[in-house]
N, C-alpha and C positions, 0 to 999 in steps of 0.2 A: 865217115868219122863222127859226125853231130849222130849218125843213130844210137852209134855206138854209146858214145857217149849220155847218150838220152837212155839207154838201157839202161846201163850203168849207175845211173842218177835214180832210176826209179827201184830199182834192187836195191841200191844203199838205202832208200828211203823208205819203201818196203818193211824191208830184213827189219829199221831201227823202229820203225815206228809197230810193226807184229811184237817185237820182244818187248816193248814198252808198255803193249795191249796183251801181250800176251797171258799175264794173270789176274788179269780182271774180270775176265769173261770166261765162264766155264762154258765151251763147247765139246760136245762130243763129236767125233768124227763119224760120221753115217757111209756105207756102201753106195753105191749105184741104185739110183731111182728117186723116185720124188719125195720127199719128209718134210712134216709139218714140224715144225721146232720152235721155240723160246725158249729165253732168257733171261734173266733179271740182271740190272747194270749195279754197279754202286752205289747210284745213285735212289734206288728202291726199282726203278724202272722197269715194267716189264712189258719187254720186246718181242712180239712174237714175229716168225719168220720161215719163207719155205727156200729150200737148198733143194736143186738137180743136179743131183752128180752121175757125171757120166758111165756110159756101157763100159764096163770094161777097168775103171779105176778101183786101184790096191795100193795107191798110196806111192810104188814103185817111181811112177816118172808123174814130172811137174803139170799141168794141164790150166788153160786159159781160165780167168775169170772174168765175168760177164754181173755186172752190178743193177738190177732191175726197179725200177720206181714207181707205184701202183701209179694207175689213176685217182679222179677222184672218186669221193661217197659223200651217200648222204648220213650227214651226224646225226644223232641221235640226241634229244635235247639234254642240253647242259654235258655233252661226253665232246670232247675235239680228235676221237680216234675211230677206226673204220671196225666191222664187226670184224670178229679173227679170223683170220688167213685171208683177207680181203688179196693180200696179193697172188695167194693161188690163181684165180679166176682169172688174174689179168697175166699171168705166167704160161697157161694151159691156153688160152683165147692167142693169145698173139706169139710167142716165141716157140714153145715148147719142139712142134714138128721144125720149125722153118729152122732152128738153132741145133738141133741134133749135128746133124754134121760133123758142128765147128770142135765137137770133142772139149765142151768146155762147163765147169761147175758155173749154176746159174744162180746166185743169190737176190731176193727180194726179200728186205721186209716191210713189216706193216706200220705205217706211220705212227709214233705214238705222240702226234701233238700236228694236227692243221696240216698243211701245205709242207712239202721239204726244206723251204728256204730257213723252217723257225732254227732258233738255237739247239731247242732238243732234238729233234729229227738229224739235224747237222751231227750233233754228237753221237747221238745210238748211233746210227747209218757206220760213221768212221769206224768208229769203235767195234763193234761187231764184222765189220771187213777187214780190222785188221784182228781181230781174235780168228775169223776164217782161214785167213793168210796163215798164223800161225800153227792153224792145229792141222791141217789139210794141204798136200804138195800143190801148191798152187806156185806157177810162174810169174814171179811178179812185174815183171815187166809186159806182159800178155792182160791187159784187160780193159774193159769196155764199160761204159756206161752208159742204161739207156733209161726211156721211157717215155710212156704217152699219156699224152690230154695232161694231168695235175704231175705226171709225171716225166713229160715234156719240160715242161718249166723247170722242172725239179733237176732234170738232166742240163737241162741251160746253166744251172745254177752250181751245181755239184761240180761241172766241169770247167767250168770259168773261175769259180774261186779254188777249187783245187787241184790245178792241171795238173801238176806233178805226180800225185796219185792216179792218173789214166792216160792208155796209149792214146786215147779216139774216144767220140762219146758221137752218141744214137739219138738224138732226139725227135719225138714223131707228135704233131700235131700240138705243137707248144712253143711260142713266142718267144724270141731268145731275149725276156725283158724277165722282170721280176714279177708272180705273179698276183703279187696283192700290187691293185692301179693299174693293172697295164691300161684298162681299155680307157683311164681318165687320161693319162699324161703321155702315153706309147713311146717309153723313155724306154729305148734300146741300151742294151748292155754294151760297153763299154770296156773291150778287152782286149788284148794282145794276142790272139792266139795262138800257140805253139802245136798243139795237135788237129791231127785230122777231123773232120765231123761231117757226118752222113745225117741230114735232112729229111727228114719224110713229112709234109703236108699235103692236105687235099683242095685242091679249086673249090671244092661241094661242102665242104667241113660245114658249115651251118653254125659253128659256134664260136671257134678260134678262127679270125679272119687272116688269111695266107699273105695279103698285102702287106705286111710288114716285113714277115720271114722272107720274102722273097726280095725285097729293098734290101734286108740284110745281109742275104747271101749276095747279089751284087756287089756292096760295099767288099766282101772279102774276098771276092773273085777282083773285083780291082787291087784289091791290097798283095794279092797273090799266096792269099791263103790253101791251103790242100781243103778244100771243100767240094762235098755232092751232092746235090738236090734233087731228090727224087718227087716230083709233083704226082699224084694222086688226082685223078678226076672223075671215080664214081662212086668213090668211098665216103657217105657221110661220117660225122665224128662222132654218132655213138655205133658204128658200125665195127668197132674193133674185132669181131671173128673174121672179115673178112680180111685181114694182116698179112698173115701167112705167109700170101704169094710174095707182096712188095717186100715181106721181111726177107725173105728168102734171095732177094737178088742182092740182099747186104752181106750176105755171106763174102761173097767172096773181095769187098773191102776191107771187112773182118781180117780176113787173112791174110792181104795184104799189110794191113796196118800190123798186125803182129810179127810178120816177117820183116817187117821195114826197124823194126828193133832189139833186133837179136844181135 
């Protein structure tokens, strides 16, 4: 009954929040394969972004969405955005083969302002997912949220302030804290959680230090939270082509957590 219900909630919320977005944002709807796309928001904003729509979609039947959050880059003086399509590279490196399977449209975009926690990233991000929802048969109660290194955090963050918008969130190699301070104050977030989360850090990371995420997965395995930790032990963190495999064993959480909401 709480799945059901839980579907339920997020289809209403969904459906209201797509039509609400839905003429703000000119999207065109693209076939099956990989597409480099932008946008410009209302706000003058422009948003560039890559969409993988799966083998086989026509629009016909509903199919998973899968919300992807680069890493980071190095800026460019006086610019706070990454060079264009910076999320292809971290789309095609880490998800592309290991995600095939799951049958689901992959959206990334490109940060347009610092880290994902800022205000404007917060807003393009939404808004552009929910112009995607609207123009493309997407199921909305079927989706994920993930992302590594800047976009670990970014998934920490996207998913804790706005659970109702996803079944489960992915976070790989990112601190479930906020990530301007962490390594001064190591002030863990601070959440309820309602949905599943699948873990991915490495003992070898070399940069993001795993002792924490791992204190925190604790706390919500005490709390009796639906959590999984997948520890990594020869993956350094800028090693991300080597992903694939450990992504690959999240599939079938993936589809677990989507089935647990129909």
């Amino acid at each position: 009954m709480k799945s059901l219900l839980k579907a339920a909630g997020l289809i209403v919320f969904w459906l209201y929040a797509a039509i609400s977005n839905a003429q703000e944002l000119e999207i065109k709807e693209m076939g099956p394969g990989l597409h480099r796309m932008e946008v410009t928001h209302p706000d003058g904003t422009l948003q560039r972004y890559i969409i993988s729509v799966p083998d086989g979609y026509d629009g016909s039947k509903a199919v998973p969405l899968i919300l992807g959050l680069h890493y980071g880059f190095q800026r460019q003086e006086g610019s706070t955005i990454p060079e264009p399509y910076w999320s292809e590279g971290f789309f095609t490196k880490i998800y592309q083969q290991a995600f095939k399977p799951l049958g689901a449209i992959f959206l990334a975009a490109d940060s347009v302002n610092g880290n994902w926690s800022t205000p404007e990233n917060e807003k393009a991000v939404l808004s552009l997912m929910d112009s995607v929802i609207a123009t493309y048969n997407i199921d909305p109660s079927k989706t994920i949220v993930t992302g590594y290194s800047m976009g670990g955090f970014g998934t920490w963050h996207f998913a804790s302030k706005f659970q109702d918008r996803f079944a489960g969130a992915l976070p790989i190699a990112g601190m479930p804290a906020e990530m301007d301070g962490f390594r001064e104050n190591r002030k863990m977030l601070d959440v309820d959680w309602k949905i599943p989360l699948y873990i991915i850090h490495s003992r070898v990371d070399g940069l993001i230090d795993i002792g924490p995420t791992e204190d925190y997965v604790k706390k919500l395995e005490a709390e009796g939270k639906d959590v999984t930790f997948q520890v990594l032990t020869v993956i350094t963190h800028h090693q991300e082509n080597l992903l694939p495999e450990p992504m690959g064993k999240t599939v079938p959480w993936i589809r677990r957590v989507w089935e647990n909401v129909k």
